[in-house]
Backbone bond lengths (Angstrom), bond angles and torsions (degrees), N, CA, C in turn:
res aa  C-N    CA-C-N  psi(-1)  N-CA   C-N-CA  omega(-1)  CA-C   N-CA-C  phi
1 X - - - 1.455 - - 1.535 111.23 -
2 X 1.277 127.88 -38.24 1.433 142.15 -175.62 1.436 94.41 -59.49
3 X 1.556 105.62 -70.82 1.708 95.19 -165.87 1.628 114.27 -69.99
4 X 1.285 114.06 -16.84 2.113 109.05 150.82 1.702 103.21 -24.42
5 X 1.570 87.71 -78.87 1.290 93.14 -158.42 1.540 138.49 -63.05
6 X 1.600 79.72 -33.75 2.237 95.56 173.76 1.573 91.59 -67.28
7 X 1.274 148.81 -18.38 1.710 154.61 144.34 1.411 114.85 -34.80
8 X 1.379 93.62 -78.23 1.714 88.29 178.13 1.468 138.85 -56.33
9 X 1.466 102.75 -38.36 1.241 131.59 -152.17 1.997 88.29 -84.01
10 X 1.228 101.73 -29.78 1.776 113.36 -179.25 1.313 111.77 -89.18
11 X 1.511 113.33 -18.82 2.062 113.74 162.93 1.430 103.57 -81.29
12 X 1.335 114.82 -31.46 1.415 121.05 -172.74 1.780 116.67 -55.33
13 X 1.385 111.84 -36.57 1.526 153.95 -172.77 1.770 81.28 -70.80
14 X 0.871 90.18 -93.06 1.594 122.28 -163.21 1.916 102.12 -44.82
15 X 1.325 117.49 -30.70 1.545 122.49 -175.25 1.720 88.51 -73.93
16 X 1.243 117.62 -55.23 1.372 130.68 -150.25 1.522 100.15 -59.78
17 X 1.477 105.19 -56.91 1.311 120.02 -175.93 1.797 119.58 -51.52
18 X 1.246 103.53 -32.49 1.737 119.98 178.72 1.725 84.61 -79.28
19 X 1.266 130.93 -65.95 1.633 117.67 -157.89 1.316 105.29 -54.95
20 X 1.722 125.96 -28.57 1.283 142.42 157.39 1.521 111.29 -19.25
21 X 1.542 100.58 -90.49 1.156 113.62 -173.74 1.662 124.85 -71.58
22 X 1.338 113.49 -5.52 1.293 116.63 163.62 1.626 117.45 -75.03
23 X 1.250 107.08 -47.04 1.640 114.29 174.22 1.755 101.61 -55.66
24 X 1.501 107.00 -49.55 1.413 93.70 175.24 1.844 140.90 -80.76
25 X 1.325 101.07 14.61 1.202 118.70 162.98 1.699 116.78 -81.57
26 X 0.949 122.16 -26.64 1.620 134.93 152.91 1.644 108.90 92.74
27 X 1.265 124.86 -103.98 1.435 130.13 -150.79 1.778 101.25 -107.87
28 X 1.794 106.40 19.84 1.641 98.62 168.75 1.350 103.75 -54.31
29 X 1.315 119.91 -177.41 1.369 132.51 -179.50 1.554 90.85 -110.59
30 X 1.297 105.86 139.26 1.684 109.08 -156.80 1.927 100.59 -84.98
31 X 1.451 146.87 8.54 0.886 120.10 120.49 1.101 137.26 -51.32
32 X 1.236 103.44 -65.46 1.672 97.67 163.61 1.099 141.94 -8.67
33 X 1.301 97.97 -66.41 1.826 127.42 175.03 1.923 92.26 -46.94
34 X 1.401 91.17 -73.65 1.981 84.49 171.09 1.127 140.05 -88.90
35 X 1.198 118.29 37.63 1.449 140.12 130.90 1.308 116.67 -70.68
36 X 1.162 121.99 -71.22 1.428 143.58 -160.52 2.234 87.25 -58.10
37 X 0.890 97.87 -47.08 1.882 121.63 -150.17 2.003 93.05 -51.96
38 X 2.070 88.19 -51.33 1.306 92.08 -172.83 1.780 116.89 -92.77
39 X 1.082 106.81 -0.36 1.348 105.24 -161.38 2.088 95.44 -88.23
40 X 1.024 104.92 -8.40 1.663 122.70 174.92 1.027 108.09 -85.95
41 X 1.262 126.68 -31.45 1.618 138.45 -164.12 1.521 88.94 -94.94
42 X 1.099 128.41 -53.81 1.483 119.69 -140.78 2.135 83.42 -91.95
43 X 1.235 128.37 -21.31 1.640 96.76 154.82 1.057 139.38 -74.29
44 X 1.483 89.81 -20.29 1.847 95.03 162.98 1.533 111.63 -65.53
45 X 0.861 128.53 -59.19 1.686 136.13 -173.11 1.542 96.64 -57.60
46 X 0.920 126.91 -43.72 2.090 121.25 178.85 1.689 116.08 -63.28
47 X 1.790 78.87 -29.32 1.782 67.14 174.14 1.780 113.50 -85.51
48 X 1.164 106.69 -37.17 1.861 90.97 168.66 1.337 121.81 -49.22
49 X 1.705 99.65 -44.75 1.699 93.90 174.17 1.279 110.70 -32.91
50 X 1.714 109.33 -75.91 1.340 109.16 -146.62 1.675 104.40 -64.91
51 X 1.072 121.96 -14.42 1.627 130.68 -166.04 1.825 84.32 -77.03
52 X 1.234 121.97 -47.27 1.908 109.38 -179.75 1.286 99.34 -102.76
53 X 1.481 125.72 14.02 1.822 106.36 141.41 2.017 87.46 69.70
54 X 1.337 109.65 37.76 1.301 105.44 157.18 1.431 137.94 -98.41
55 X 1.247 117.11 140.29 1.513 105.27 -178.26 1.360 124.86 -55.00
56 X 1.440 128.85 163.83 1.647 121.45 170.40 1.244 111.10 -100.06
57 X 1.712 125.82 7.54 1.131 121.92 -177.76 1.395 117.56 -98.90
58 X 1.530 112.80 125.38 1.554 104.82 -173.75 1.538 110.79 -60.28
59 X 1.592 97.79 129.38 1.480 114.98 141.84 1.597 116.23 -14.58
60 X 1.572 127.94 103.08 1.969 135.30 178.20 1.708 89.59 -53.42
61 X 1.294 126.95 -47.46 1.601 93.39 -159.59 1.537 93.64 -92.10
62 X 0.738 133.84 68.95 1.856 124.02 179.95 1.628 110.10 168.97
63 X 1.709 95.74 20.96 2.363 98.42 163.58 0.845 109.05 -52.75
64 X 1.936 100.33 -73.90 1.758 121.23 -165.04 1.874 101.30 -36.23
65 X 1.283 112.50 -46.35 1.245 107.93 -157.26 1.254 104.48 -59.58
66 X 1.762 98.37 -68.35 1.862 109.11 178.17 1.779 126.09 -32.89
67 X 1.342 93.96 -24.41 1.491 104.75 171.98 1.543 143.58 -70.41
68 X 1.478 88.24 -54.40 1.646 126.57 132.91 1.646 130.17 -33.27
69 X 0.909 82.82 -51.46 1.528 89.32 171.57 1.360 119.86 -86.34
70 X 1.423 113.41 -38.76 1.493 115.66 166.33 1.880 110.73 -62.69
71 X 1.064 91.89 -30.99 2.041 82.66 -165.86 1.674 101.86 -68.67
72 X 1.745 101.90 -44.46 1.486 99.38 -166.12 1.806 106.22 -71.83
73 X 1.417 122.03 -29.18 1.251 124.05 165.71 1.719 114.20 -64.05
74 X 1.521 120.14 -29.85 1.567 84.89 179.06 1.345 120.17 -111.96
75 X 1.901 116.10 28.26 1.121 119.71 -176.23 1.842 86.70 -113.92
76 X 1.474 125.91 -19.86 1.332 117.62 152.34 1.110 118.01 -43.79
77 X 1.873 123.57 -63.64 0.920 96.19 178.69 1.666 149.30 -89.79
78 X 1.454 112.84 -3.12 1.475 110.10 136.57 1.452 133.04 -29.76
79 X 0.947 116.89 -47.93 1.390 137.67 -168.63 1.830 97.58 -66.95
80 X 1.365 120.89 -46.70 1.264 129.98 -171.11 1.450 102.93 -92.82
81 X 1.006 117.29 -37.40 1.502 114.39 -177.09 1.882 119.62 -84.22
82 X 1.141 106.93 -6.70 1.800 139.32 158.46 1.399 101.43 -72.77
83 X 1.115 112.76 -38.83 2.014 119.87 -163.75 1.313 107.98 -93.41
84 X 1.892 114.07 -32.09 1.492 115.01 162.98 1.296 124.33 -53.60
85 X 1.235 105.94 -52.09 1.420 123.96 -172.92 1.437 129.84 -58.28
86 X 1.420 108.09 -5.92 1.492 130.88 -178.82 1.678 134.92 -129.34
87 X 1.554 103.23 -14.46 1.417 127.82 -134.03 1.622 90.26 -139.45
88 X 1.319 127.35 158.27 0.981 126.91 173.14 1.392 115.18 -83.54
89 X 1.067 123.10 160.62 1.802 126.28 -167.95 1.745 110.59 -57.14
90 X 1.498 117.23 -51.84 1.354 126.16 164.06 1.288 109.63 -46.15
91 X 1.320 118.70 -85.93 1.931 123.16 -179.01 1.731 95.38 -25.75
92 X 1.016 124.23 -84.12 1.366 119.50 -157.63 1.390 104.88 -50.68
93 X 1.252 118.27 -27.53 1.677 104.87 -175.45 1.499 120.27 -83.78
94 X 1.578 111.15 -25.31 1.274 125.67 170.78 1.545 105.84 -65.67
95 X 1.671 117.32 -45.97 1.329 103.10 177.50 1.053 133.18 -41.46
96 X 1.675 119.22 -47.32 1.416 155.00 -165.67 1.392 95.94 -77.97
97 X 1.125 127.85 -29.59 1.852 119.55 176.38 1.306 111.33 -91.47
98 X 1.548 130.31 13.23 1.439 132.49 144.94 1.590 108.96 -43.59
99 X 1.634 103.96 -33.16 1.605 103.53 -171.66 1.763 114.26 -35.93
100 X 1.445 124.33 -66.75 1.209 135.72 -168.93 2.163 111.45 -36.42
101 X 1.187 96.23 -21.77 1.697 101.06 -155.19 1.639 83.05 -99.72
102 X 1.551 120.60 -61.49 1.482 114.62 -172.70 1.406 95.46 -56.60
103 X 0.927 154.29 -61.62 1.896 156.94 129.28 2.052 88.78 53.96
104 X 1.667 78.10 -74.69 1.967 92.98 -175.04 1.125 108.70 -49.97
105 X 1.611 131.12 -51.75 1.796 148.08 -169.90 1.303 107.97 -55.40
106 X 1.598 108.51 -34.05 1.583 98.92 -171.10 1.648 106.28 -109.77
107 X 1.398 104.84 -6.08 1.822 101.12 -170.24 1.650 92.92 -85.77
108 X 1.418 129.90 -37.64 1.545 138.75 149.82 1.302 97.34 -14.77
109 X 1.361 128.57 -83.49 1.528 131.50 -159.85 1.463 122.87 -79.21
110 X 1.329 100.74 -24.88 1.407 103.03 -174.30 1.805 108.72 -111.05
111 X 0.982 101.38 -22.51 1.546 95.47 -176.07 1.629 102.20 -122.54
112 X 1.332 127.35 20.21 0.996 134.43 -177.04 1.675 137.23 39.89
113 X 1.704 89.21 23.75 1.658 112.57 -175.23 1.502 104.05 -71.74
114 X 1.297 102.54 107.47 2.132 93.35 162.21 1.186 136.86 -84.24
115 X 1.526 114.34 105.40 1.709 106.11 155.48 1.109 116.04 -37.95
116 X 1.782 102.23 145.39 1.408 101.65 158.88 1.648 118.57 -114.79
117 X 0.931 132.96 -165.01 2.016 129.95 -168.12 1.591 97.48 -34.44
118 X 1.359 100.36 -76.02 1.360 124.97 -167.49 1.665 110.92 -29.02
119 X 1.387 89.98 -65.52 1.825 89.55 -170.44 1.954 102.05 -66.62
120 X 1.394 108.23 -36.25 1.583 93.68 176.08 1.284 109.49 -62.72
121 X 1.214 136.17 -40.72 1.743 143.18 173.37 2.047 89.09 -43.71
122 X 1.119 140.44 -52.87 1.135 127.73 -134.97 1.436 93.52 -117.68
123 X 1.472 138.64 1.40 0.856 135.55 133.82 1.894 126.49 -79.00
124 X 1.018 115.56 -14.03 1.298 118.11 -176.88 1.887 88.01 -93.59
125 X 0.848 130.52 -33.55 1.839 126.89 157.88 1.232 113.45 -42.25
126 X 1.166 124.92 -56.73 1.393 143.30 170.20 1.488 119.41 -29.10
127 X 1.833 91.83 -64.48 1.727 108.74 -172.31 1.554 100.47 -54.08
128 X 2.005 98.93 -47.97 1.847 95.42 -155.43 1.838 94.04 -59.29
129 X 1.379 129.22 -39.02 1.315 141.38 -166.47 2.080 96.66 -48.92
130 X 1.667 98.76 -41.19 1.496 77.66 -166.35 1.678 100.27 -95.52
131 X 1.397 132.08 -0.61 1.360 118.04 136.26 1.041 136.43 -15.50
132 X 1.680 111.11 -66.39 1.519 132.43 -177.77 1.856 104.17 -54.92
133 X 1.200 111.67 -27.64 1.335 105.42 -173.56 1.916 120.52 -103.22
134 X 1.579 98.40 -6.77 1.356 111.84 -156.88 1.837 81.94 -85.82
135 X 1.931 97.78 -63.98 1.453 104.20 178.97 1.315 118.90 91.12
136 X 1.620 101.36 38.62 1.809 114.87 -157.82 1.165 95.14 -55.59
137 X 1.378 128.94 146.45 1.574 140.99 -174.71 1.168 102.16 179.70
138 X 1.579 136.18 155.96 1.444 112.42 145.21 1.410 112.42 -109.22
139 X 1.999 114.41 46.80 1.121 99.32 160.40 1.527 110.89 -124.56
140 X 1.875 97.92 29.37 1.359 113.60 167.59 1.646 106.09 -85.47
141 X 1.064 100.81 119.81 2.147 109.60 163.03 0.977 103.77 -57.74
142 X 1.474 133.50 -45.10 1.536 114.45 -146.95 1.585 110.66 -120.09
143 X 2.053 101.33 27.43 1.781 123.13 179.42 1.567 99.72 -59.40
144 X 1.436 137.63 -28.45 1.201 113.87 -164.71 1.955 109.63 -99.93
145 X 1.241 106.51 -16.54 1.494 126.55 154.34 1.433 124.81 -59.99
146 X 1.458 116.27 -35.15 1.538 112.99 168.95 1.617 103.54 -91.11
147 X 1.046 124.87 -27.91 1.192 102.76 168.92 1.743 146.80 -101.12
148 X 1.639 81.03 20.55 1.464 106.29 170.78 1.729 92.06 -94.85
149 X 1.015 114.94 -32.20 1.720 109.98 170.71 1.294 126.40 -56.48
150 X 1.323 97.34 -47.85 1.342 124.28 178.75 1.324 103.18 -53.56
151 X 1.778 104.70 -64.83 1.773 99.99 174.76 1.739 128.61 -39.82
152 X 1.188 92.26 -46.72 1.356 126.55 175.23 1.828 106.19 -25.19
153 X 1.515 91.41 -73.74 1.621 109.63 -173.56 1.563 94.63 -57.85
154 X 1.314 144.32 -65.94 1.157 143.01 -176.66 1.372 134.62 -34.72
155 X 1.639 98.78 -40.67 1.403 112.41 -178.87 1.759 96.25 -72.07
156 X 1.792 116.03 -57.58 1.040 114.36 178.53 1.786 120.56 -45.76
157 X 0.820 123.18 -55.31 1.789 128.80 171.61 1.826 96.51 -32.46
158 X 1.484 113.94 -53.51 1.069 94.36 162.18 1.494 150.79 -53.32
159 X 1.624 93.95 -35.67 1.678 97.51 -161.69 1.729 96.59 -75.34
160 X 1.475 128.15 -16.55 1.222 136.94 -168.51 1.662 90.74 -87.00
161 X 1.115 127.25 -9.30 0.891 95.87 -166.70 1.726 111.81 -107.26
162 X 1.434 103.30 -28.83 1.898 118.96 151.02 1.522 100.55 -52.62
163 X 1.605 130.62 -35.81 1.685 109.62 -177.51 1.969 113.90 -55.92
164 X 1.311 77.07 -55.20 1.822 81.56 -177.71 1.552 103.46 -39.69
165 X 1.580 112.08 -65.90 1.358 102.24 -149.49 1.795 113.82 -68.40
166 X 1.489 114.70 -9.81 1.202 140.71 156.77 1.756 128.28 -41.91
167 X 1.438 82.72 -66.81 1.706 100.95 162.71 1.503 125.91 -54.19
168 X 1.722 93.23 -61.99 1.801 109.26 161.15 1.923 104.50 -21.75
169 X 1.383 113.91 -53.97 1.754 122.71 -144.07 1.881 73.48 -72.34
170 X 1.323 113.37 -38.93 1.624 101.86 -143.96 1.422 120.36 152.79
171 X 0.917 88.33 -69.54 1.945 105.29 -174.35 1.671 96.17 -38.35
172 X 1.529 90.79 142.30 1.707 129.04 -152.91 1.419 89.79 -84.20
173 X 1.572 136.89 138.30 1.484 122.72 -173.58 1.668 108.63 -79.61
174 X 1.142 115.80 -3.98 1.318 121.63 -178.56 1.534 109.98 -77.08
175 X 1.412 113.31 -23.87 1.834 124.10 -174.63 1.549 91.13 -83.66
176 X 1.439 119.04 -28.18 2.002 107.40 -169.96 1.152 72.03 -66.32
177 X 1.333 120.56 -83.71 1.536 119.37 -138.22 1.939 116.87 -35.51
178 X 1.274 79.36 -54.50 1.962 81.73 179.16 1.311 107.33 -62.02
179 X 1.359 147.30 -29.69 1.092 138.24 168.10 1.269 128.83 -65.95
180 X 1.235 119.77 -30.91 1.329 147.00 174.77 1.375 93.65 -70.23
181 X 1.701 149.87 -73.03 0.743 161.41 -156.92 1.533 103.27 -58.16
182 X 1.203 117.30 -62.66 1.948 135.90 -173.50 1.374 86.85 -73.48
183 X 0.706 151.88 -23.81 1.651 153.96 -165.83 1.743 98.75 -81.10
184 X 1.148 118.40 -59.34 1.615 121.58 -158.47 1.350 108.40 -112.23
185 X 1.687 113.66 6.92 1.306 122.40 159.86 1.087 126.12 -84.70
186 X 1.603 97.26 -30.53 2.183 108.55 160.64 0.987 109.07 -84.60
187 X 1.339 137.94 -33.62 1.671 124.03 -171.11 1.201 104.57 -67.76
188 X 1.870 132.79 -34.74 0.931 115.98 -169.67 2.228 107.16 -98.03
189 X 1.129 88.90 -35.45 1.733 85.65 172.07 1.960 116.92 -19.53
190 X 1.205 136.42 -56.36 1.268 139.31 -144.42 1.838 97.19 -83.41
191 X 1.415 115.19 -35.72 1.243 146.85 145.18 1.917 112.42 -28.91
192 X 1.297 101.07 -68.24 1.645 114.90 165.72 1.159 127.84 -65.58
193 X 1.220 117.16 -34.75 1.580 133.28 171.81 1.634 101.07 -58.53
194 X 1.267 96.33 -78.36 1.729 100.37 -152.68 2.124 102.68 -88.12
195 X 1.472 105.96 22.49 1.135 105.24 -178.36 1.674 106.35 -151.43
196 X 1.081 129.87 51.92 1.163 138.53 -141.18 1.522 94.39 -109.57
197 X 1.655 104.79 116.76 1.736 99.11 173.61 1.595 101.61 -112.93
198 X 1.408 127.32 136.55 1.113 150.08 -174.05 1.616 88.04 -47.73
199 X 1.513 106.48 160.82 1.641 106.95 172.78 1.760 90.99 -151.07
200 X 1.386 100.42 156.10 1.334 109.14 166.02 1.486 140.86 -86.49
201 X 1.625 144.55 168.68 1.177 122.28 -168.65 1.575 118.04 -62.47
202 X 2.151 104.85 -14.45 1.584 96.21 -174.14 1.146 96.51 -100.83
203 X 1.425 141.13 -15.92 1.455 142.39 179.57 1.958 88.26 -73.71
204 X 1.130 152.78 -74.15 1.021 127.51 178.71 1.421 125.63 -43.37
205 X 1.226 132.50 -49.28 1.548 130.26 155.34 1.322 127.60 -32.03
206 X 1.349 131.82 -27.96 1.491 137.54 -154.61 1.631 81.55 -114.82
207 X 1.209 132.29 -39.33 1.633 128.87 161.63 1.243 128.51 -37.75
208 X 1.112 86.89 -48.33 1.990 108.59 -170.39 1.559 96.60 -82.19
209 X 1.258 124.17 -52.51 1.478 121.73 170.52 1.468 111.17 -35.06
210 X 1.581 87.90 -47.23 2.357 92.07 -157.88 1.916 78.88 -65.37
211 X 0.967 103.90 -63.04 1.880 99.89 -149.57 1.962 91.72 -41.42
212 X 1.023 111.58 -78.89 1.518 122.67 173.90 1.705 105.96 -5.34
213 X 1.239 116.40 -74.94 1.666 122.78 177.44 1.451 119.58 -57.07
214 X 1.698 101.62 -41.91 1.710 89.31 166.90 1.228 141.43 -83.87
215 X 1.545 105.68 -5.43 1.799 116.31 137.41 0.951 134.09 -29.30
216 X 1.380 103.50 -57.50 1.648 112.31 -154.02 1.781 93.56 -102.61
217 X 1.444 117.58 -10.61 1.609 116.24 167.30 1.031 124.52 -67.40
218 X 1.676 101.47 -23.41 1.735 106.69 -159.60 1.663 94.60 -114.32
219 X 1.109 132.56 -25.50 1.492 131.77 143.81 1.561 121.50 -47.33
220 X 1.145 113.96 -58.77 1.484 102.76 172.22 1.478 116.45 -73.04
221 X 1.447 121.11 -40.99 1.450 104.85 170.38 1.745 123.92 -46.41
222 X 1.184 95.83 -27.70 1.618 115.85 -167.23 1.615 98.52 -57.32
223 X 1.146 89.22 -55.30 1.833 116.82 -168.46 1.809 107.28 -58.40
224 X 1.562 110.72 -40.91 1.058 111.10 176.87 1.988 125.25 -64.73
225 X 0.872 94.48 -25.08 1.390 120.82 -169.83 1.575 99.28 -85.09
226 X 1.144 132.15 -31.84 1.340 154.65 161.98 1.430 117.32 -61.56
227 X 0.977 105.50 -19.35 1.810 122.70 174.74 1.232 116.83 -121.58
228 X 0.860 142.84 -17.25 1.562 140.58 161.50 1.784 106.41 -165.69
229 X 1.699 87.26 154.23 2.108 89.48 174.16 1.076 128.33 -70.83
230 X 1.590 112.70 141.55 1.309 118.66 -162.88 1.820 107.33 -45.20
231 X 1.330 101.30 -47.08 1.959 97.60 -178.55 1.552 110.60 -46.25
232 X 1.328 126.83 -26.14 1.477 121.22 170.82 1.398 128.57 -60.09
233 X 2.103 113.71 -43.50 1.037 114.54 -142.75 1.442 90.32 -121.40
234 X 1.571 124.73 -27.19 1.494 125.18 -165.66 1.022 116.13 -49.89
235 X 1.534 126.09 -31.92 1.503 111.10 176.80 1.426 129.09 -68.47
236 X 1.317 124.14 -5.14 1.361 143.12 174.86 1.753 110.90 -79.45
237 X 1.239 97.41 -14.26 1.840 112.77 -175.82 1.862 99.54 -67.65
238 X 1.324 107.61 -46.81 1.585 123.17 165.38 1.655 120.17 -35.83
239 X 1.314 116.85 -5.84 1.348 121.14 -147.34 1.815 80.86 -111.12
240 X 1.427 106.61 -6.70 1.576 97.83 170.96 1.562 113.86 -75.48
241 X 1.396 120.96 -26.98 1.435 126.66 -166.72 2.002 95.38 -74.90
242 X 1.189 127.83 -19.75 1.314 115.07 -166.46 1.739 85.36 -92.38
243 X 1.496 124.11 -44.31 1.477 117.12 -172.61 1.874 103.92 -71.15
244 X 1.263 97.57 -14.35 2.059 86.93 173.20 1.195 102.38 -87.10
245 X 1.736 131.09 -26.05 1.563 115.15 -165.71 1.710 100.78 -77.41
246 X 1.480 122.70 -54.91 1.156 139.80 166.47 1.243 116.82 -22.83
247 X 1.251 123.39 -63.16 1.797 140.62 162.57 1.388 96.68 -50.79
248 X 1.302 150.72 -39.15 1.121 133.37 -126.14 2.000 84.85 -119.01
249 X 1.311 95.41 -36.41 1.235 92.62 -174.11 1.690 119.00 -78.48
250 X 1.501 92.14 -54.92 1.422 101.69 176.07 1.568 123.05 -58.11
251 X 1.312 117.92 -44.32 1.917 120.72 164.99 1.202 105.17 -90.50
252 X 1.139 140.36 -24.68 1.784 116.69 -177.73 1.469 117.00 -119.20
253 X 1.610 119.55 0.57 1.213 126.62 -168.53 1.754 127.08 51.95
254 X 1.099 88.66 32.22 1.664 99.76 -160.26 2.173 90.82 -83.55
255 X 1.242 102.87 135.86 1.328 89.44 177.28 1.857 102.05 -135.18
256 X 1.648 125.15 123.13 0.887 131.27 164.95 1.285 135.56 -26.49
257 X 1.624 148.77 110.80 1.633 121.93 177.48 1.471 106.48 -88.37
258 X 1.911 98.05 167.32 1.141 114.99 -155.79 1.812 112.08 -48.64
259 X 1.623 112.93 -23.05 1.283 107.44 -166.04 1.635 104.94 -76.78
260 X 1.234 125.64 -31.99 1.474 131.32 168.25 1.056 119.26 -32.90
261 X 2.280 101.52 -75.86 1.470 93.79 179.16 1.671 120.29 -69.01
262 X 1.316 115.36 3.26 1.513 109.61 164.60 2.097 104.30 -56.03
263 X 1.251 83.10 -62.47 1.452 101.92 -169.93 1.627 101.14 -43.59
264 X 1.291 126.16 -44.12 1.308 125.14 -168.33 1.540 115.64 -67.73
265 X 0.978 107.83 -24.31 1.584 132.14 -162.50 1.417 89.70 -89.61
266 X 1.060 125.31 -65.03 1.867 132.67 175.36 1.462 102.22 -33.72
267 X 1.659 115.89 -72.57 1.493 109.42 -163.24 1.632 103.88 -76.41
268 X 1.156 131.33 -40.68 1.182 111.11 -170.39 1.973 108.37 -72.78
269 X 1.467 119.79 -17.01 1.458 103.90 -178.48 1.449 90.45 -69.00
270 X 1.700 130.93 -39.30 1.588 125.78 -162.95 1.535 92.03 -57.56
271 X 1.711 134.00 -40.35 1.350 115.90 -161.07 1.848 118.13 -75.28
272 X 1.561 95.90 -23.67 1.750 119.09 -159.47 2.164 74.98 -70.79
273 X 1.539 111.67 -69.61 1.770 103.66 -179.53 1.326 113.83 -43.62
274 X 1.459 128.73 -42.56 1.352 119.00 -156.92 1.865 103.78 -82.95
275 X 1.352 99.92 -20.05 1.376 87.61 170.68 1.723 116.36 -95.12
276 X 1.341 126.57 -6.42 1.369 122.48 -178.62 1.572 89.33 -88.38
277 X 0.965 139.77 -27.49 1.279 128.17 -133.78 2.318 96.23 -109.33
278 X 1.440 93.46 -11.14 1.607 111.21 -175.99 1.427 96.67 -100.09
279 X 1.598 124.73 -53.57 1.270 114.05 166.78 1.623 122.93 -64.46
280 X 0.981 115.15 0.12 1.892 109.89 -178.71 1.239 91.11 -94.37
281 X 1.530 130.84 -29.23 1.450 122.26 -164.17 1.653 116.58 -89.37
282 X 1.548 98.64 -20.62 1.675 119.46 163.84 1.805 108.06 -73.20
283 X 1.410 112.38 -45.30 1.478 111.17 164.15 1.408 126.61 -28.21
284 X 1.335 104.35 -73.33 1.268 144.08 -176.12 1.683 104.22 -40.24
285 X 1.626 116.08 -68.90 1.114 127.87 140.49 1.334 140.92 8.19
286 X 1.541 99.58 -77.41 1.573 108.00 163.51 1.169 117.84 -85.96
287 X 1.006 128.45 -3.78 1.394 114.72 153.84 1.297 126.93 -76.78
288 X 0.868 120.17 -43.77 1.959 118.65 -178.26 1.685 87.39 -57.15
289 X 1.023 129.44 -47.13 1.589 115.71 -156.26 1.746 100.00 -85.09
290 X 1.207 130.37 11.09 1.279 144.38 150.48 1.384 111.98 -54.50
């Protein structure tokens, strides 16, 4: 359980730190940004391949999935990296941690897992929570930025949610990642080619940083999940919103308003219940079969 968490709590670091350096790359054109983001990631991920001598050909019972999982992961991260670019480093990251709750919305449909009242009650907490931060108005400037965040988190809830059933088949978490990676390095390439905005020596640096951290985020998250179930450890995933406010404050001076950290306080108390309230019911569990 320990090393779950020194896992998560170290992608959590490491997620924050990439949304970091993406916001601080500035006026790329946000493919770009994820182009550049994954094409760093995905040499990192080739070299484990080749270090376990794995194939690059997807696994026949687990394409649809890998595919799936790649589309809803790299239009997530557009969606978040649109929300960096406008939004303060926290807001966008809180948006993007809606993921865990749509998580439930899509494992319902796709993996045929049922909520019951409770967890829909504590996801519909959630939504009003990322209200508080979105701030629908149209005399909000930055309404089409939170809700590219917003999208963001949604698409992601998905792509987590093709990982499981992925993993379930087999496939090694080191093959998502590289697939995921080669996946959103071509979708966005044709984009880069024929739309190519010049960047500077620190706008390339703060690139190479983001790709670098979201390696080692999505490796250690990987890893965590590998050591105990997500209902144990996910609420510790939250521990990214204190390393985005911190980052955000301390290098960019960016400071949250009061309706945000309302909002922050909303989704993460819905995550602190949704995870006591999943482990009491796993409790419960092992005991009768005692």
């Amino acid at each position: 359980m320990y090393k779950a968490i020194g896992c998560i709590v170290a992608s959590a670091l490491f997620f924050a730190l990439m949304n970091m350096f993406v916001s601080l790359s500035g006026d790329v054109p946000t493919v770009q940004k994820t182009f550049f983001r994954n094409f760093f990631a995905l040499l990192i991920a080739s070299g484990v391949m080749i270090r376990n001598r794995c194939s690059i050909v997807p696994p026949k019972g687990a394409r649809v999935d890998l595919v799936m999982r790649a589309t809803f992961g790299f239009a997530g991260m557009l969606g978040n990296f649109y929300a960096l670019s406008r939004l303060t480093v926290s807001d966008a990251s809180m948006l993007n941690k809606m993921s865990p709750f749509f998580a439930i919305v899509f494992s319902a449909i796709v993996l045929k897992e049922r909520a019951d009242k409770v967890q829909w009650s504590l996801v519909a907490a959630a939504f009003m929570g990322a209200m508080l931060v979105i701030k629908p108005s149209f005399h909000n400037a930055e309404l089409a930025a939170s809700c590219a965040g917003f999208f963001g988190g949604v698409c992601a809830g998905a792509a987590y949610t093709f990982v499981r059933r992925i993993t379930q088949k087999g496939v090694k978490g080191y093959y998502v990642v590289f697939f995921f990676s080669a996946f959103s390095t071509l979708a966005a390439l044709p984009f880069v080619i024929f739309g190519y905005s010049s960047m500077t020596v620190q706008q390339w640096t703060y690139l190479i940083a983001a790709g670098i951290c979201a390696a080692v985020g999505q490796f250690t998250i990987t890893a965590a999940y590998s050591f105990a179930p997500a209902r144990e450890v996910s609420v510790y995933d939250y521990s990214q919103i204190i390393f985005a406010a911190l980052l955000g404050f301390f290098v960019m001076g960016q400071i949250p308003d009061l309706l945000s950290v309302a909002g922050y306080a909303v989704i993460i108390a819905a995550a602190v219940v949704m995870f006591r309230y999943n482990n009491r019911g796993r409790g419960s569990l092992e005991k009768s079969n005692k």
